[in-house]
GUBAVO-230244 format. One record per residue (C-alpha): residue number from 0; x, y, z. Coordinates in Angstrom, 2 decimals. Layout:
! residues N
+-----+---------+---------+---------+
| pos |       x |       y |       z |
+-----+---------+---------+---------+
| NUM |       X |       Y |       Z |
...
+-----+---------+---------+---------+
***
This chain:
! residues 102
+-----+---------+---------+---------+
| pos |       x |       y |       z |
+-----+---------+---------+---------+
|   0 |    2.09 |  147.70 |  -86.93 |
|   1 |   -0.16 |  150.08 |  -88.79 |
|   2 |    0.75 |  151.40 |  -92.06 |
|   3 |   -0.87 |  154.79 |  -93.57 |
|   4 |   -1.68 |  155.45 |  -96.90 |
|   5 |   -1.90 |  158.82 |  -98.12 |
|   6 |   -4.70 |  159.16 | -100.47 |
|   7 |   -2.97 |  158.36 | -103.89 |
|   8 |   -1.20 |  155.16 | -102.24 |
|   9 |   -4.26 |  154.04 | -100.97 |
|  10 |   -5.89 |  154.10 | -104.17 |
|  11 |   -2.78 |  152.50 | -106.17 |
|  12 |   -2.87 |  149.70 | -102.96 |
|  13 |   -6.36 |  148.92 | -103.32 |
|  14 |   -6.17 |  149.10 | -107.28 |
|  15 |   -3.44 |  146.38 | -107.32 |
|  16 |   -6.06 |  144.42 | -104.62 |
|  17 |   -8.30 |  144.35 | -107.21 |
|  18 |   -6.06 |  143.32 | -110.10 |
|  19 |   -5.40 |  140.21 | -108.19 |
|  20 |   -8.82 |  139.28 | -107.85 |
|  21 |   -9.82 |  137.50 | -111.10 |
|  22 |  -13.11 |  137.41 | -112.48 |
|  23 |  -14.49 |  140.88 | -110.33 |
|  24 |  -15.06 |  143.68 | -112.76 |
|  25 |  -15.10 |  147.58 | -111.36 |
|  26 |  -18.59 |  149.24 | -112.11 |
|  27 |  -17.42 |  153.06 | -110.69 |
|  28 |  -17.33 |  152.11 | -106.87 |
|  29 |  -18.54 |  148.97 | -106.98 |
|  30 |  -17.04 |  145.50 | -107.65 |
|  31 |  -19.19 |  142.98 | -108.99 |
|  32 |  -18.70 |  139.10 | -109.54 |
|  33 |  -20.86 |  136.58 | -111.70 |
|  34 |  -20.69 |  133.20 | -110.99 |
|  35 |  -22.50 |  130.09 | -112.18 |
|  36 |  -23.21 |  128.12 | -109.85 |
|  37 |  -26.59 |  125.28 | -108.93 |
|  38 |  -29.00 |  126.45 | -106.16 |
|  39 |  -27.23 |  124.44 | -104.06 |
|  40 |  -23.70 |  125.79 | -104.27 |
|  41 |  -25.74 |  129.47 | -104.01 |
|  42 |  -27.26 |  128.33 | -101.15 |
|  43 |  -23.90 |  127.24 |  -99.33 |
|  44 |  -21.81 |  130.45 | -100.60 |
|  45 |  -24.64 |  132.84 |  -99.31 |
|  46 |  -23.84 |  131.45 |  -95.95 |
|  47 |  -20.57 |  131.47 |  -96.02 |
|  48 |  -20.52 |  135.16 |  -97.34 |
|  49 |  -23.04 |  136.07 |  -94.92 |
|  50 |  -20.53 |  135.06 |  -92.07 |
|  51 |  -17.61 |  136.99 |  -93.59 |
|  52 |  -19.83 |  140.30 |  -93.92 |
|  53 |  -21.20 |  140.19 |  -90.51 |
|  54 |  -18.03 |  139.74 |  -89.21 |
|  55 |  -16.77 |  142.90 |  -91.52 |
|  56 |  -20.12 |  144.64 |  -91.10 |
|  57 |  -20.51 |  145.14 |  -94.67 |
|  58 |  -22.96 |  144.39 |  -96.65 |
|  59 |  -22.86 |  142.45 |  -99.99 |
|  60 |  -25.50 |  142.30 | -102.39 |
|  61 |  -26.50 |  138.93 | -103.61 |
|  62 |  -28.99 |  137.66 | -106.04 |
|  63 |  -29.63 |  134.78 | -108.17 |
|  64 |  -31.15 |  134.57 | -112.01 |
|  65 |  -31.62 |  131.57 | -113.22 |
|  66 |  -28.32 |  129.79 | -113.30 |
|  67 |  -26.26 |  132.62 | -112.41 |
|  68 |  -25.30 |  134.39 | -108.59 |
|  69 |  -24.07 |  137.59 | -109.09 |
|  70 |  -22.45 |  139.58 | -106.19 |
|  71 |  -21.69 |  143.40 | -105.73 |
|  72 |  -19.76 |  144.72 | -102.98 |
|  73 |  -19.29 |  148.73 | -102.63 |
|  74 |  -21.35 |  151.24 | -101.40 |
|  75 |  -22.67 |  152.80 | -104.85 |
|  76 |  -22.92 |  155.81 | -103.73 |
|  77 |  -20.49 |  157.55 | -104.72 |
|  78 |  -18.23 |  156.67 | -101.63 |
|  79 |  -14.97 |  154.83 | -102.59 |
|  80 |  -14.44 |  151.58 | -102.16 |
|  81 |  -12.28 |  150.69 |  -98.54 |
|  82 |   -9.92 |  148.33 |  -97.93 |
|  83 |  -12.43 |  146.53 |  -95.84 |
|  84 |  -14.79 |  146.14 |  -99.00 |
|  85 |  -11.45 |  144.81 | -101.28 |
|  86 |  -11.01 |  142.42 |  -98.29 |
|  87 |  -14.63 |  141.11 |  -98.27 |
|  88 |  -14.41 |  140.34 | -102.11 |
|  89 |  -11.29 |  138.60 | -101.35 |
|  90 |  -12.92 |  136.46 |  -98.56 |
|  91 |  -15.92 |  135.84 | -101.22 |
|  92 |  -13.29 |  134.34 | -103.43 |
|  93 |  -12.12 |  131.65 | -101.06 |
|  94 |  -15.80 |  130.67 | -100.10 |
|  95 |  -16.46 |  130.43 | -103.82 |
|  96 |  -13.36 |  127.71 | -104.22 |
|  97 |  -14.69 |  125.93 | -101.24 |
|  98 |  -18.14 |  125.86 | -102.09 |
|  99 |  -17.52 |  124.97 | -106.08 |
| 100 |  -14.82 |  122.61 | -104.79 |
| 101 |  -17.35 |  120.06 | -102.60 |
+-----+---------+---------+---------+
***
């Protein structure tokens, strides 16, 4: 069964999404996570994300600096951030326990 949002709803659903995901911080219509991780573990979570977001068709952005991997998920262009996007962060979250927990 489908359920519709109306536009406020949708916001208020995907803001309390969000809430529950710790350690992502809002940047206007992006979502962005910093994680330190080893080369390896960035290695492993890239592929696991990588699976996720084809899967979604989304596209993540994922980098690495010296000991840190930081993600970003969102368009950043102005477009608000979908349920699909909130989802993909969530999915990130339970590759990063599995990768951080090996």
């Amino acid at each position: 069964m489908r359920v519709l949002f109306n536009g406020r709803a949708k916001h208020d659903y995907l803001s309390d999404a969000l809430a529950l995901l710790s350690g992502w911080t809002r940047e206007g219509e992006q979502i962005r996570r910093t994680l330190v991780i080893d080369d390896t573990q960035h290695a492993a979570l890239t592929e696991r994300v990588a699976v996720v977001a084809d899967a979604l068709r989304l596209r993540p952005e994922i980098s690495r600096r010296a000991d840190r991997t930081q993600i970003r998920v969102g368009h950043g262009d102005g477009e608000p951030l979908t349920e699909g996007e909130v989802l993909l962060a969530a999915r990130i979250e339970d590759a990063v326990r599995a990768v951080t927990d090996l």
